[in-house]
C-alpha positions, 0 to 999 in steps of 0.5 A: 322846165325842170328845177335844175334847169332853172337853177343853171338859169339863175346860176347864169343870170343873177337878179341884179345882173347887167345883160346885153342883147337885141330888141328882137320883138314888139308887143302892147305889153312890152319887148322881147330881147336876144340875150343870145341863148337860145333856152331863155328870151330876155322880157321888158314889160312896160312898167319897167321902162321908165321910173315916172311918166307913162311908157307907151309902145310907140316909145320902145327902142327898135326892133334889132337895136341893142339893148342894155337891162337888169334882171329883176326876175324869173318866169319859171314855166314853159315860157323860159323868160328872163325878166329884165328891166331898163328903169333908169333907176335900176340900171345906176344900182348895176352899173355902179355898186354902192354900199349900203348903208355907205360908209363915210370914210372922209376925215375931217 
């Protein structure tokens, strides 16, 4: 795909973004999510599952159950895949948008 393709992508899916889709497929090295657009399918590899502890595919969510995940990447080729991931750890930073270094505004 073009670079302006990809740019229109990234544009639409920021890394750090929160989507929504649909587990639509199941495979030994992780899922396949709906993010309902049909140019790019949203990708969940197997280490970007849990923070600690194994992930095996007997664990993964069902095929057509919803999903929430973060984008944490890109795979520019003819694949047009989102890579996305459900850490535990990586869902709290994109639900809940800290300041870095956070600022003690208590007074004492």
């Amino acid at each position: 795909m073009s670079n302006s393709f990809w740019n229109e992508v990234k544009t639409k899916y920021p890394l750090g973004e929160l989507l929504h889709g649909n587990v639509e497929h199941h495979f030994p090295f992780g899922i396949f999510v709906n993010i309902g657009d049909e140019n790019v399918k949203g990708i969940v590899q197997i280490p970007d599952f849990v923070d600690t502890g194994d992930m095996t595919p007997e664990m993964y969510p069902e095929i057509g159950s919803p999903i929430g995940a973060v984008v944490i990447g890109y795979t520019e080729d003819a694949c047009n895949q989102i890579w996305l991931s459900v850490k535990p750890s990586v869902l709290q930073r994109a639900l809940v948008k800290l300041k870095v270094p956070a600022n003690n505004e208590r007074s004492l």
